[in-house]
Each structure stands twice: as C-alpha cells, then as structure tokens.
C-alpha positions in Angstrom: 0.0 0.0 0.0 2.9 2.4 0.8 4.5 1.8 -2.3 1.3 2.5 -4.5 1.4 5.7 -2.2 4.5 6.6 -2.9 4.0 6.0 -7.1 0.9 8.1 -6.9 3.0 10.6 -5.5 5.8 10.6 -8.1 3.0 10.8 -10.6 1.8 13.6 -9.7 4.9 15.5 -9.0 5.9 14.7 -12.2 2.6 16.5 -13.6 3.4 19.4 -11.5 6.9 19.8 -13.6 5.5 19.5 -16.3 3.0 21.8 -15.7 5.8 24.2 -14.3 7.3 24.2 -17.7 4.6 25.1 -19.8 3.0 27.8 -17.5 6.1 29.8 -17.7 6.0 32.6 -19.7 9.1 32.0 -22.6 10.9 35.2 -22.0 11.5 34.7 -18.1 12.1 30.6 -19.7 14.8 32.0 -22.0 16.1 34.4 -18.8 16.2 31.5 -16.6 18.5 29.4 -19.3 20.7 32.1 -19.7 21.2 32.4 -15.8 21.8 28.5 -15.5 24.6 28.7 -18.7 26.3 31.5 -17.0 26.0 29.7 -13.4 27.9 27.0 -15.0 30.4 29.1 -16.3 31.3 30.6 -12.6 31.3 27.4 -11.2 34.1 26.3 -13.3 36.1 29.1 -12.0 34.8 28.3 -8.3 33.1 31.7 -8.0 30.4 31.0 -5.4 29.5 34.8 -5.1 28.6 34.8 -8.1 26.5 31.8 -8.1 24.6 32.7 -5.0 23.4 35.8 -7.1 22.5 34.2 -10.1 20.6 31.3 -7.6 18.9 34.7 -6.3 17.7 36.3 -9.7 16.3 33.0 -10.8 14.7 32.2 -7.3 12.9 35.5 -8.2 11.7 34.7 -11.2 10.2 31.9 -10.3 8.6 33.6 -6.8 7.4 36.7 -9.9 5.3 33.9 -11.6 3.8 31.8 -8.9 6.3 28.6 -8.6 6.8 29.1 -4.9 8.7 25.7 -4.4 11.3 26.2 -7.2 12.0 29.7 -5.8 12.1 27.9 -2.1 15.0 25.7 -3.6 17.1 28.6 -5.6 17.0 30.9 -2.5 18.1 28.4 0.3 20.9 27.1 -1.9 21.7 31.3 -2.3 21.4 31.4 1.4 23.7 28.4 1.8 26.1 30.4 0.0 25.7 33.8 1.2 26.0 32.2 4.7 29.4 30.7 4.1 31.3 34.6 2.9 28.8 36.2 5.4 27.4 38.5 3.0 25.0 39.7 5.6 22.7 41.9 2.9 22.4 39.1 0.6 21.1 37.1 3.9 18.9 39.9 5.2 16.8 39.8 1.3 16.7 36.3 1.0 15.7 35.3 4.7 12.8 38.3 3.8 11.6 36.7 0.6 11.8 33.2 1.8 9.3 34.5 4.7 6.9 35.7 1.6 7.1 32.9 0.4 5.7 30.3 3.3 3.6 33.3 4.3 1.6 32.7 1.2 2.0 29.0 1.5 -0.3 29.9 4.5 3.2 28.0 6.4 3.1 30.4 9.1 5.9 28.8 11.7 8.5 28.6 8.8 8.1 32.0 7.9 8.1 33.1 10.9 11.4 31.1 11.6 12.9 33.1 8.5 11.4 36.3 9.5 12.9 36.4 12.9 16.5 35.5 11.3 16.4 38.6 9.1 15.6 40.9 11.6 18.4 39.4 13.7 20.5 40.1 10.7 19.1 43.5 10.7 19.9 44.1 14.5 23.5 45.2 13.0 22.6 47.1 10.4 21.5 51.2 10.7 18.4 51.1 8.3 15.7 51.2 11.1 12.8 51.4 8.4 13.6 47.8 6.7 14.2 46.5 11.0 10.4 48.0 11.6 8.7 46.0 8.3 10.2 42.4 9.5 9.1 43.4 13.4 5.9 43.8 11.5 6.2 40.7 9.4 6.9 39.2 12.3 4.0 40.2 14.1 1.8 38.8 10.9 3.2 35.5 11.3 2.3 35.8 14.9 -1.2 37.1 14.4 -2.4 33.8 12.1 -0.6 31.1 14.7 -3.0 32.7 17.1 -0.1 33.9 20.3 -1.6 37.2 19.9 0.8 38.9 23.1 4.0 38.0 21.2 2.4 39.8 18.1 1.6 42.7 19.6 5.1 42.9 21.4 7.1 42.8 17.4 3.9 45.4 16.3 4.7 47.0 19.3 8.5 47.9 18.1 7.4 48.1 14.6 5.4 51.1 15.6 8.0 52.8 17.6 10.2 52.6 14.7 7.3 54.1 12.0 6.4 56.8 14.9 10.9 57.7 15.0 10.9 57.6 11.1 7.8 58.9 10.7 7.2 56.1 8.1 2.9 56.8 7.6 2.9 53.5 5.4 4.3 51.2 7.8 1.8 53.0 10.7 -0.8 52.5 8.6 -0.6 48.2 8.2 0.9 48.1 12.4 -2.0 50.3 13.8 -4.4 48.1 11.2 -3.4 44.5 12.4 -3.1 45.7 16.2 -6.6 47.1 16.7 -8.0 43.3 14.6 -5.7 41.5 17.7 -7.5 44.0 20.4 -10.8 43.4 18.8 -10.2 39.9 19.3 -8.8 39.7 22.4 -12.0 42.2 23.3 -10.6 45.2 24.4 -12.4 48.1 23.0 -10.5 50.9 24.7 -7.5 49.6 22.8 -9.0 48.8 19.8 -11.0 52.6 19.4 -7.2 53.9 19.9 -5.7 52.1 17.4 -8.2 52.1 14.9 -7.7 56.2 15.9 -4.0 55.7 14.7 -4.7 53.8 11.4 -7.3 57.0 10.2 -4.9 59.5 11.2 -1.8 57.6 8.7 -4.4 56.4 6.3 -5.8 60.2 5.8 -1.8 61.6 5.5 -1.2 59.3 3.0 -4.4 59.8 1.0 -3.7 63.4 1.5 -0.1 63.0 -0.2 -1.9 61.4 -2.7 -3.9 64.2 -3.8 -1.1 66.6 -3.4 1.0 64.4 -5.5 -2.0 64.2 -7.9 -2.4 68.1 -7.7 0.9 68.6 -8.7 0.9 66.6 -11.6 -2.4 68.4 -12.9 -0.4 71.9 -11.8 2.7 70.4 -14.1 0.6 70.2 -16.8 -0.8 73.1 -17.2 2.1 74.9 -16.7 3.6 73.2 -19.8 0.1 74.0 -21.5 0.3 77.6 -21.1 4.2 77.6 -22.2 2.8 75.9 -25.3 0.0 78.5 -26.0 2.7 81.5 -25.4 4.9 79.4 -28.5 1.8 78.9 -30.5 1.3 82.6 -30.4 4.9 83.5 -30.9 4.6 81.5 -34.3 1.4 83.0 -35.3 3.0 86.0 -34.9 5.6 86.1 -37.9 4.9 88.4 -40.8 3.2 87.8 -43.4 6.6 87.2 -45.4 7.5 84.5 -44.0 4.4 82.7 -43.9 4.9 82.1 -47.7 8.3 81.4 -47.5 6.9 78.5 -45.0 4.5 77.9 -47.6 7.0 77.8 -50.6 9.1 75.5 -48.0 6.3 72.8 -47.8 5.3 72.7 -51.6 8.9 71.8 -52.1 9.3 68.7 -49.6 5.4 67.7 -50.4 7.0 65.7 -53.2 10.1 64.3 -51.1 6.8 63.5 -47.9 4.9 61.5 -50.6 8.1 59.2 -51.7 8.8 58.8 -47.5 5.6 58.2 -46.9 5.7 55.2 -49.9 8.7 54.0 -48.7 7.5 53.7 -45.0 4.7 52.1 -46.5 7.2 49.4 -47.7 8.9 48.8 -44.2 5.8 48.9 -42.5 4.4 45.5 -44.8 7.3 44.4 -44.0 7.6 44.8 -40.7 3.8 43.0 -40.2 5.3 40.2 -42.4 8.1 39.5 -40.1 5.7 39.6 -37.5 3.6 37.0 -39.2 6.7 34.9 -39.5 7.6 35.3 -35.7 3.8 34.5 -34.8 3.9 31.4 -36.9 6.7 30.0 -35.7 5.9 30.5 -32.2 2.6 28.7 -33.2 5.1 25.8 -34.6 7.0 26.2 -31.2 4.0 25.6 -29.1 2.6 23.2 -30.7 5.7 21.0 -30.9 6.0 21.7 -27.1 2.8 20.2 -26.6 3.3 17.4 -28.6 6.8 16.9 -26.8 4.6 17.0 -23.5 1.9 14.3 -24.6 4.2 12.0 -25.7 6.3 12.2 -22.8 3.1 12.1 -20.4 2.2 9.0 -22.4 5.4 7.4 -21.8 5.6 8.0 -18.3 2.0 7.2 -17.8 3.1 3.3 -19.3 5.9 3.4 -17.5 4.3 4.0 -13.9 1.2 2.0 -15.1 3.8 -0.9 -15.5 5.5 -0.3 -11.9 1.8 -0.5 -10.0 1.5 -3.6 -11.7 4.5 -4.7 -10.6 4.2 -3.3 -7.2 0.7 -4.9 -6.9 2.3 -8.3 -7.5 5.0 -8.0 -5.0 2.5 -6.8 -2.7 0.2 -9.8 -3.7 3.5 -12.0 -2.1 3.7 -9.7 1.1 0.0 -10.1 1.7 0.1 -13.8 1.7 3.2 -13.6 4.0 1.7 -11.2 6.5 -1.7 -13.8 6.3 0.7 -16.6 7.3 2.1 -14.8 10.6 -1.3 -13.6 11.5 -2.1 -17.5 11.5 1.4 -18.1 13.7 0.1 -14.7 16.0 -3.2 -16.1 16.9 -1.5 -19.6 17.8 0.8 -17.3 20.0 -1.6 -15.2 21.9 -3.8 -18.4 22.1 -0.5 -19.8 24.6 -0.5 -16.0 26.0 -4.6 -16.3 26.9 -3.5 -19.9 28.9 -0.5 -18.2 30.6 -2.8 -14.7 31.3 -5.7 -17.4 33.3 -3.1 -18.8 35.1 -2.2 -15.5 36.2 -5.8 -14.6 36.9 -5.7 -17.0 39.4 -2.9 -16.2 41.1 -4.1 -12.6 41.4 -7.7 -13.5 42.6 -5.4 -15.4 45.7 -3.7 -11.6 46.6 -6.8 -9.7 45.7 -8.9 -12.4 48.2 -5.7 -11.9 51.1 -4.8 -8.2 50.4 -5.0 -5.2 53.3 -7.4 -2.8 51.1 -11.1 -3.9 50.7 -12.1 -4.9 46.9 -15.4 -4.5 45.4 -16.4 -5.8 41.5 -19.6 -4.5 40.5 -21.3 -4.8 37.3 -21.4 -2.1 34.2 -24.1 -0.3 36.4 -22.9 -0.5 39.4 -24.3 -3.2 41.0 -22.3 -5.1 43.4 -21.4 -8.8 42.8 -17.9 -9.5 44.9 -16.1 -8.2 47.7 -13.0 -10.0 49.2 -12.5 -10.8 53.2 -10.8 -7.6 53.6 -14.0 -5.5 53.5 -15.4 -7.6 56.0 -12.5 -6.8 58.2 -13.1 -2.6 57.4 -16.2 -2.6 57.0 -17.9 -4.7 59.2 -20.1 -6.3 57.0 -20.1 -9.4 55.1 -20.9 -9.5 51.2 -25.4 -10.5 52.0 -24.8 -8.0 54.3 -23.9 -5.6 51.8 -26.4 -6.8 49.5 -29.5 -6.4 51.8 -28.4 -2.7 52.8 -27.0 -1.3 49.9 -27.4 -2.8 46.6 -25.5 -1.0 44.2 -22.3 1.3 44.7 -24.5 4.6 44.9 -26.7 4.3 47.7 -29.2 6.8 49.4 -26.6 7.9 51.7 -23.8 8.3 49.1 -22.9 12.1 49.2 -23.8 14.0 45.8 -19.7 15.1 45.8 -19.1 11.0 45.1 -22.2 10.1 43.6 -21.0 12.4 40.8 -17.3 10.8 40.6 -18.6 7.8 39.9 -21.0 8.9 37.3 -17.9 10.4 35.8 -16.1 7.4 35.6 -19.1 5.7 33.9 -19.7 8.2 31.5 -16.4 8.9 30.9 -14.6 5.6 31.5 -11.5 6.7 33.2 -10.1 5.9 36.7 -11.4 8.0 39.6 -10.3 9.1 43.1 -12.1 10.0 46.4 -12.4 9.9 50.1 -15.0 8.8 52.2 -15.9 9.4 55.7 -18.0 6.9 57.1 -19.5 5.5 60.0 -19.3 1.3 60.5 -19.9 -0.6 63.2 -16.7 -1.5 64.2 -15.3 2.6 64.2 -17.6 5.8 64.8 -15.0 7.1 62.5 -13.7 5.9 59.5 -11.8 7.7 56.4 -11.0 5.8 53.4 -9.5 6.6 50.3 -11.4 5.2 47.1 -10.1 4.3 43.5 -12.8 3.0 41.1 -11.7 2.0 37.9 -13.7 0.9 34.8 -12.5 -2.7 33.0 -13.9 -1.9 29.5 -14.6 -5.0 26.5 -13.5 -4.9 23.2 -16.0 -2.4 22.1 -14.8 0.0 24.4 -17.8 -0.2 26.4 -18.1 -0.9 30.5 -17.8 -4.5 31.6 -16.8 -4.3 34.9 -16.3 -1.7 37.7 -13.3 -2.4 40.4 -13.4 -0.4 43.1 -9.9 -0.6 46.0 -11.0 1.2 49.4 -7.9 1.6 51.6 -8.6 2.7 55.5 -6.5 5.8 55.9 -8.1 6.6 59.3 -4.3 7.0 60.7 -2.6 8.5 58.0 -5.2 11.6 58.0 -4.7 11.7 62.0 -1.0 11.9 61.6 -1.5 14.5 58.7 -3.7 16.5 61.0 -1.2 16.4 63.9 1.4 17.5 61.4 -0.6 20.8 60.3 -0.9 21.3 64.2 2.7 21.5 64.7 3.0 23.0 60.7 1.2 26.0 62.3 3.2 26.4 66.0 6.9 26.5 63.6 5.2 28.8 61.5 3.8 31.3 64.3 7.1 30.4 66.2 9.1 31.6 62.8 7.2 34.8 62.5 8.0 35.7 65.7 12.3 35.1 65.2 11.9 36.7 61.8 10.0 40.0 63.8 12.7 40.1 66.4 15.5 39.5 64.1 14.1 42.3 61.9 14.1 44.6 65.0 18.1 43.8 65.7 18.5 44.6 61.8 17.3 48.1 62.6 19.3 48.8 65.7 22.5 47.3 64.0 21.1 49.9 61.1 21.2 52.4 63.1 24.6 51.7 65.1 26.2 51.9 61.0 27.9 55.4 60.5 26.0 57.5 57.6 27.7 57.7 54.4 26.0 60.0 52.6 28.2 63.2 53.2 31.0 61.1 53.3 29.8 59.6 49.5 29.0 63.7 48.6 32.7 64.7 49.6 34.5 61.7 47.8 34.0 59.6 45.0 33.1 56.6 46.6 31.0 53.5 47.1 29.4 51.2 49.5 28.5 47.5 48.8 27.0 46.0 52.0 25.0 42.4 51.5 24.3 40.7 54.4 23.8 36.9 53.9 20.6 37.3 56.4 18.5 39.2 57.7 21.4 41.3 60.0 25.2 40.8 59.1 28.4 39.2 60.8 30.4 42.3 58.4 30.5 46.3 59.7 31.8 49.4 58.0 33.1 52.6 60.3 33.9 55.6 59.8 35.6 58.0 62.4 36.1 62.1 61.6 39.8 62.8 63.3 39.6 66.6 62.0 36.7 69.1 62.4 36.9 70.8 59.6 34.3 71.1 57.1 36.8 69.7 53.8 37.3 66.3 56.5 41.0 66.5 55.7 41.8 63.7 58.3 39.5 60.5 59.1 39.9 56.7 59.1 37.7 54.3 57.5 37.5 49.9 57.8 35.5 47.7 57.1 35.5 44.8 59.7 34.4 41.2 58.8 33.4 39.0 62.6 33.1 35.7 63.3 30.4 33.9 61.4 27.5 36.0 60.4 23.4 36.5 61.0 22.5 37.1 64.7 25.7 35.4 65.9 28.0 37.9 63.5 25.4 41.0 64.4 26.4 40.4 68.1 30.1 40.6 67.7 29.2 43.7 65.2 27.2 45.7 67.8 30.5 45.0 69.9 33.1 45.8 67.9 31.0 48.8 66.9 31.0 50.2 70.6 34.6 49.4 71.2 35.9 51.5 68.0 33.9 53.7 68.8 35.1 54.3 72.7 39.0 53.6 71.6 38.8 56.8 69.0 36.8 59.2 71.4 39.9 58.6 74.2 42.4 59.4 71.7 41.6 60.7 68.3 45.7 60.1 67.3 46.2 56.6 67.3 47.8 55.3 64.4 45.5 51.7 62.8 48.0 49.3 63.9 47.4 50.9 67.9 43.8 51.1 67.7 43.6 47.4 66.5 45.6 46.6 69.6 43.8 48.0 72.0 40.5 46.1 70.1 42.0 43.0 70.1 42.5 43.5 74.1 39.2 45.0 74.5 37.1 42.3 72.9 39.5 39.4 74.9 38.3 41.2 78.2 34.7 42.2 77.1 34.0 38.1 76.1 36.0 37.2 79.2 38.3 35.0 77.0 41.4 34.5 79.3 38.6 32.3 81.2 36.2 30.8 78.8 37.1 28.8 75.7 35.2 31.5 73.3 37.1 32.5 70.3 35.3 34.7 68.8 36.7 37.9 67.0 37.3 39.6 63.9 39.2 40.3 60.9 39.4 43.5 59.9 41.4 46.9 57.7 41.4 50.3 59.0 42.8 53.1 56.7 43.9 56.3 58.3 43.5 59.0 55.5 45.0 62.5 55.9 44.9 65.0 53.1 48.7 67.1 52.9 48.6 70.9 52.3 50.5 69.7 48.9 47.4 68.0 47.5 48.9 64.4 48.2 47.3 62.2 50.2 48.9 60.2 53.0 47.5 56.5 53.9 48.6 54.7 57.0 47.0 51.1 56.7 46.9 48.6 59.4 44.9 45.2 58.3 44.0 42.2 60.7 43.5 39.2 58.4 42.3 41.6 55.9 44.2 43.7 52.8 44.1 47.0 51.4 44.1 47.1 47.4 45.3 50.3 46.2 45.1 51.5 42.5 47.9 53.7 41.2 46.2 55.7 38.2 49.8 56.7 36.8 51.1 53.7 36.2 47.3 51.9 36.2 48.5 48.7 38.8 47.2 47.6 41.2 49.1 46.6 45.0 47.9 44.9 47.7 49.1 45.7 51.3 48.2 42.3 53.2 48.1 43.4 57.0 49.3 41.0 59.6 48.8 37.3 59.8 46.3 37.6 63.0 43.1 37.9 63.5 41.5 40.1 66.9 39.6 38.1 69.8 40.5 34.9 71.1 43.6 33.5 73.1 45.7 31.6 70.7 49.6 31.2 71.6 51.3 31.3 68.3 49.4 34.6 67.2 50.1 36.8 69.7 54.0 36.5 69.1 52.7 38.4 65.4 52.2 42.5 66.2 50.2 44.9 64.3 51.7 46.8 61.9 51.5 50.0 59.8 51.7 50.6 56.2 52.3 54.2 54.8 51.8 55.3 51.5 51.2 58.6 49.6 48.6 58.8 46.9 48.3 61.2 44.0 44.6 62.2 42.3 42.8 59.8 40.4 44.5 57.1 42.4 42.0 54.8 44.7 41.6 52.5 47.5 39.3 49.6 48.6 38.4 47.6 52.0 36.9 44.4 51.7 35.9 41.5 53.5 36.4 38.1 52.7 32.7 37.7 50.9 33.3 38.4 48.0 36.3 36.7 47.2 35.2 33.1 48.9 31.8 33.0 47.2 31.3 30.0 45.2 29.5 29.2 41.7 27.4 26.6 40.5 31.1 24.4 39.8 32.2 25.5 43.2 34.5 27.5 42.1 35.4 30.4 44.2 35.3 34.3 43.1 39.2 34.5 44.0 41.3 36.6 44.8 43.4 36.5 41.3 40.1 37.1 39.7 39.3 40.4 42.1 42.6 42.1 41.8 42.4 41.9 38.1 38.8 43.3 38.2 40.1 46.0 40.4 42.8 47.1 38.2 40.4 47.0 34.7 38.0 49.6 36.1 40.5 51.6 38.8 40.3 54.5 36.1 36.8 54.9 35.8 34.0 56.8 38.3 33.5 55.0 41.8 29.6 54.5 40.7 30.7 52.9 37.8 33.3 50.8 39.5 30.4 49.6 41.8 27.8 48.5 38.9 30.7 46.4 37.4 31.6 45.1 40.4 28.2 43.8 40.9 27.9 42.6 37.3 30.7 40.6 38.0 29.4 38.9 41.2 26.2 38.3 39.2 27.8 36.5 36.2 30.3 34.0 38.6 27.5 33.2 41.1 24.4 33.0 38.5 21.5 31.3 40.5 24.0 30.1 43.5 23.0 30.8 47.2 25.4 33.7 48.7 27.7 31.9 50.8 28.6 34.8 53.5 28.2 38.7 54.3 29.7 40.8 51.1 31.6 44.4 52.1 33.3 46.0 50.0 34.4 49.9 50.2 36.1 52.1 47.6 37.5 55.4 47.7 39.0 58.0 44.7 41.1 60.7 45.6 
C-alpha cells in the first residue's frame, strides 16, 4: 500500500513539472536558461559569489510567476552560500523573501522562523525602516498562529520605529493589524485607539496622494500655457514669411509623398516579419505540446507498468503477513492460557490483600467483595447486598455520587475519600479508586473499586498541620525580632552620605541574612568642614546573622570608645587595644570563646601639597590600592592575626603600619572576605586573582561605575548560586 502511495505521488509530482514548464512565460524561460549557462560558467572558476546571485535572480523569477517551491529551492541554496562569505545583505533579502514565500503558502511557523533570522541580521545594520517591516512581518506571522501577546510585542516595536521615522505606510498596516488583535482579544479601549491611529496615517497618506495628484495636474498646465505662449509666438511672424513656409512645404510635399511610400514598404514588412515570428511561435507551441503528450504518455506506461509490478510484490507480502497472523493467533492463544493462570494467582492476593475490593457490574451493582471489606467494614458481602445494593446508595454524598457517574460516562479511573461511620469505628476515612474494566468495544464490563482505610494516616496528617502552624507562628515571631536587631544594627552603622558627597566613593553591603556578621566605620579625626583627616574599615566577625550581628554591635562600641579617648592613634594601635578590649569584654582569658574579627582600617590625611597620605593597618584583611599613573594595582596584606581569642602562636605576630602617599585619580578599597570566597554553581570560588584583576580593569573609571561592574561581575560568577557569606566591600577615589 505504501508503495502505491508513494508512485501516486511521483506521478503527480511529475505533472506538477511538467506543468511548471509550460506555465512559464518564454521570455523569463529564455532568462532563466541564460542564468543557469552562465551559473555554469562561474562554477568552473569556483566563483560561489557569483553563483549565489544568479541562484537569487532566478529564485525571483520563479517567486514573480507563482512557482513558490522552485523559488524555495534557488533561494536556500543562495542562502547556503551567502552564509558561508557572510554577506549579511544578501542574507537579510533572502531570509525576507523566503518569509513571503511560506507566508503565502499559509506556512506560518517557517516564515516566521525566516522572519525572525532577518531581523536578527538587521539588528547590526543602521536602516531602522527595513528592522520596523520584519518586526511587522513578524507580528503577521504571529497574528495567524494565534499567540496574539508576542504579536503585539514585534507590532509594538514596529510602531516605535514608524512613529521615529515617521514612516505613515508602515503606521498604517501596524495600527491596522493591532486594533484586529484587540478586537479579538476584546478590548475596545485599545481597539477605538488604534483604529484612531490607522485613520490618522491612512488620511496623511491619502492626503499626499492628492497633493502628488495636484501637482501633476499643476505640471501640466504649466507646460500648456508655455505651449499657447509658443503657438502665439509662431502666429506672430509676418506675413513674409508665412509664404516662405508655404513655398518651403510645396517643395518637400513631393520628397513627404516618396517617405511616406517607402514607409509604406517597411511597415508591410515589418507586419510580415511579425507573421513569420507568430507562426513560428505557433510551430513552437505546438511542438512543445506534442513533446509534453508523448512524454506524459510514456511516463504514464511506464508507472502503469510499476503498479502492476508493485501490486504483485505486494500480492507476495499479503500472503506472507496472512501466514504470521495465522502463527500470531496460535501465539496469543499460549499467551490467553498463561494470562488465566495468572488470573488466578491474582484472585489469591486480591482475596488476602489489606485494602477492601469491590467488582460490580457495568451499572454498578455489586457482585464481589473480598474478606478484607469484612475486616473494614464490618459487614459481610449479603450483608452488603441487603443494605446497599448498588455502589451509589441513598446515603452516598452528591460530591461521590458524581465521581462515579464520571467514571461511567467517561470511562477513566477516579479518586475520592470517604468518611463513614461502621460498626466496628464511629469514625472511618477511606481513600477510594474505582476503575472501569472496558470489553472490546470500548464499552463498560466491569467496575473495580480498592478502598484503603487511611483513618491514621489523616490523623497523623492532622497532627502535622498542628505542629506545621506552631513552627510557622514560632518563625514569624524570630523573623520579627531579628528584623528589630537589623534596625538597631542599622542604626549603630555610621552614615555615608556626606562622606559619598565629599568623595568619589561607594558602598556595597550584602548581608547573607537578615542582619550581618560584616560592619563598615567611619571616624572624623579633624573638624573641619573639607574632612582632611578620618579613618575608614570595614571589619568582617566571626560567622555571620545574629551570631556575627552580636560581635558587630561590639566591635561597633569598642571603636567607637577607643577613637573618642584618643583621636591620634595610628591603625596598627587602635587594633591593639581592640583586640585586648574584645578578649576582656568576652571574658576570653577564662572561657574557651574565640570569637573575633578580621578587619582593615585606613587612616587617610589630606597634605597641604594636595597628596594624600595612607597609614593602613589590616587584621587578616588587605588594602588594594590602585595607582592611576602607572594603572597597577598593589595589595598591602596586613598581619597574619586575627583580633579576639587566646591563641599562643598569634600573639608572638604584632600589628603593623603601612604608609603610602597617593596622587589624584589614584583609589583605595576595603573588603571582607565575601566576595572573594563566594562559590559558583562548579564551586568555584570568586578568587582573589580574579578580584585584583577586576580592580585594576575599572581603577580609572567613576567609583559609581566601578560599583555597577563590580556587581555585574558577582552576578555572572554566582548566577543562581546561594550567597555563601556577608559581602563588604568599600572604595575610595582621591
């Protein structure tokens, strides 16, 4: 049968060539010869440029005259081509025409397809006019598969684009096609305005109609007038030289009538030529027929003579296929033994099984339950019978009564709980599945219905919403009081904002949760208005959320106290005296707490010269600096100790100082270790190679544009990946 099919097929595609041929008007015929010879000429010398825009022309041709499928073929082997030099115009046309094309093949997802790849193309280019008719295009292709808000999103584009340009045609068809979409979709507000739009650009272009009509009508009688002013001119000559003109004429009347004979001559000539060229176009056409019937002819015996052929070999295959059916049904006859033998086997489990069984007839009418509903139930199968009958009863509850009138009419499996009351339980919830065992016609033999006894399960379920609902409440209430430490941490933070107003600068402060394990500070040595003299960190405690807020609010208060007793400590002092402060304030020397902090404090004084003079001490944490002269970037590492705790080894490390003299444009940045330990989706961490190079690729540019990188660049590692710890980071330019 397939192969019949498939001759049928090649029959008629043959036809359809055939058919191709003589529909095509000879000249574009003769065109399209002449494009394939010279085709074959470039493709001796390899010249596939050339090719592709000979493919193109003839592609067009054909698209000019109706053969949609030959032009489909010429333009995606021009395409092909175009695609390998990347001649992106050549690839912008032909993606356009080949969505035309299966436009008008009513092959709306293809076009679309080809559509969409030109106006990627396009995305490169500057003409916005030829972007705005594929968004529109687009928007067609759209409109017909029916996903109406992705058409109106292209249209949407398209009609920025005409409104920029102010392109009234392309207006015109957007505001058209968009208020048909709102009237579909219903929405008269947006269809009145849009049918609003399409008058107003229909009217201006009527109206530049008219004014190109009007000055075509203006044209001509301008050259009208100029004509009447010559006529008079010539009317005007004396009287003289009207006979002269006269004389003039009698002369050449003589040499007229022997032109006039022998354009007589050529003109019978001419009509006999014509006669000629008719007839032997006549001759052509009818030879071209003849050609065609003979050749229809032959291939008609020829595929006459296959069927019969095919019809003989499939006279064989019939006969063979007859023969297994005969082995099949011997087969399934051994599979029909083996399937009772399995029957009985599962009426044993059904008969010994946990969950009650019920078979009742196509209408519900019970005729088996196994010893299991006894057990549930209480009641044995007469006593089933002599109460309730069939599986809807009068007590049956109208939710389940339609279920199982669902299942019957539309013979699929249901599901549904019960909540009964039996004489062995007050109360008893069951879970019900009732499935329909259809015959060969499709229709309802049998109904099965499996009851399981989920009395305990729903207990336990309702105990676990009970305790669902005391975490919840109990949740609320650490979320509210943690929210309230987030505001007095808030508030125990130094304000930046006339700090940010005085230097190019910027903040980035993430807490992991709700409050943060990381602190800035800021302390103002002088007291002048220019702040010539302060010291900045940014101070990173042991772990983070409330635990890390804790510490914070604490280290917080001791800066704080160690910089109002003496404002002229250098870093490296003042991180002493923290260090010993926090050991005394957590009673360290006596407990085996180890908490503390890591931490970089920057002591920034502004010289009378303009240069700026650092003195950086770090705990456990750096200072990057970026030198705009010579655009590097150095890190100044701090000491190998953190502050807090009693550990022997460490407290044989001091604190030390780094100075340092800055010029303008240089800049400086305090970090904890957030950023750089924070893994991706690989597990891979930020880094610290991949941070200092980041650093020195932006160090020239504004500090709010140093941040927005920055954070692009946290983005792009981490993607979807939790944040692994609080994220500080501080920059300053000079």
């Amino acid at each position: 049968m397939f192969k019949r099919f498939t001759v049928f097929i090649i029959f008629i595609f043959c036809f359809q060539i055939l058919a191709n041929a003589q529909n095509l008007p000879l000249n574009d015929e003769k065109k399209i010869n002449a494009l394939k010879l010279e085709i074959e000429n470039y493709a001796k010398d390899n010249n596939q440029q050339k090719i592709a825009e000979l493919q193109s022309k003839i592609a067009l041709i054909y698209f000019n005259n109706g053969f949609l499928d030959l032009a489909i073929d010429f333009y995606e082997s021009a395409l092909s081509l175009n695609e390998k030099f990347e001649n992106k115009n050549a690839q912008i046309q032909i993606n356009k025409y080949l969505g035309d094309i299966y436009f008008q093949k009513n092959d709306f997802k293809t076009s679309l397809n080809y559509f969409q790849t030109c106006h990627k193309l396009q995305k490169k280019s500057t003409d916005k006019y030829q972007q705005g008719i594929c968004l529109y295009h687009i928007g067609e292709c759209f409109f017909e598969l029916k996903q109406f808000d992705k058409a109106l999103k292209n249209l949407e584009e398209a009609q920025e684009i005409a409104n920029e340009l102010y392109k009234f045609d392309l207006m015109r068809s957007v505001s058209f096609l968009m208020l048909e979409i709102y009237k579909i979709k219903g929405d008269k507000k947006m269809e009145e305005l849009y049918y609003e739009k399409y008058l107003t650009a229909d009217k201006y272009l009527k109206t530049k109609e008219v004014e190109g009509e009007l000055k075509q009508t203006r044209s001509q009688r301008d050259s009208a007038l100029i004509e009447t002013f010559r006529t008079r001119q010539s009317l005007s000559l004396s009287q003289k030289e009207i006979l002269e003109q006269e004389n003039l004429i009698a002369e050449k009347e003589d040499s007229l009538s022997i032109a006039r004979k022998l354009a007589k001559n050529q003109m019978l000539q001419l009509q006999l030529k014509e006669l000629t060229i008719k007839q032997q176009k006549t001759n052509m056409q009818k030879n071209r027929i003849w050609f065609i019937f003979l050749l229809s002819t032959v291939l008609g015996v020829s595929l006459l003579a296959a069927l019969l052929f095919f019809m003989y070999r499939n006279k064989k295959k019939v006969n063979k296929i007859l023969s297994a059916k005969n082995l099949k049904i011997k087969q399934q006859a051994d599979v029909l033994e083996s399937q009772n033998i399995e029957l009985k086997k599962l009426s044993l489990v059904a008969a010994k099984t946990n969950n009650a069984i019920l078979i009742t007839d196509a209408k519900g009418n019970f005729e088996w339950v196994n010893e299991s509903f006894t057990r549930i139930f209480g009641k044995t199968f007469d006593e089933l019978l002599a109460s309730t009958p069939n599986i809807i009863g009068q007590n049956t509850p109208p939710r389940v009564v339609q279920i199982i009138r669902k299942c019957m009419e539309q013979k699929e499996t249901v599901y549904y709980d019960l909540h009964i009351t039996s004489s062995l339980r007050a109360d008893l919830f069951v879970h019900a599945t009732l499935t329909p065992i259809l015959n060969n016609l499709g229709e309802i033999e049998k109904l099965i219905a499996i009851d399981s006894d989920i009395t305990d399960l729903r207990n336990a379920n309702l105990q676990i919403e009970t305790q669902k609902e005391i975490l919840e409440l109990q949740n609320k209430n650490i979320k509210s009081s943690i929210q309230y430490a987030k505001n007095i941490q808030t508030a125990s933070l130094p304000n930046l904002e006339r700090f940010h107003s005085r230097f190019d600068s910027f903040l980035i402060f993430q807490p992991k949760d709700i409050v943060s394990g990381d602190f800035y500070w800021l302390a103002k040595i002088d007291e002048s208005a220019e702040c010539n003299k302060f010291i900045v960190g940014v101070i990173d405690c042991t772990g983070h959320g409330v635990p890390g807020a804790f510490m914070s609010l604490i280290g917080i208060q001791l800066l704080n106290e160690i910089i109002s007793n003496d404002s002229q400590l250098l870093p490296a002092q003042i991180i002493k005296l923290l260090d010993e402060k926090i050991i005394q304030a957590l009673n360290q020397k006596d407990t085996e707490n180890n908490d503390g902090m890591d931490l970089g404090l920057a002591l920034v004084e502004k010289l009378p010269s303009g240069k700026i003079k650092v003195s950086f001490s770090g705990a456990k944490r750096p200072l990057f600096v970026f030198r705009n002269a010579k655009k590097t970037l150095e890190t100044y590492r701090g000491s190998r100790r953190s502050v807090g705790g009693v550990k022997k080894n460490m407290k044989e490390i001091e604190f030390e100082t780094d100075f340092l003299e800055l010029q303008h444009g240089d800049c400086i940045y305090l970090t904890s270790d957030g950023m750089t330990d924070q893994p991706n989706s690989n597990r891979i961490r930020f880094g610290t190679a991949q941070w200092t190079e980041l650093l020195r690729s932006i160090g020239e540019e504004n500090m709010l544009s140093q941040k927005e990188k920055i954070l692009q660049a946290y983005q792009k590692h981490t993607s979807q990946t939790p944040q692994r710890d609080d994220i500080t980071v501080l920059g300053i330019k000079f």
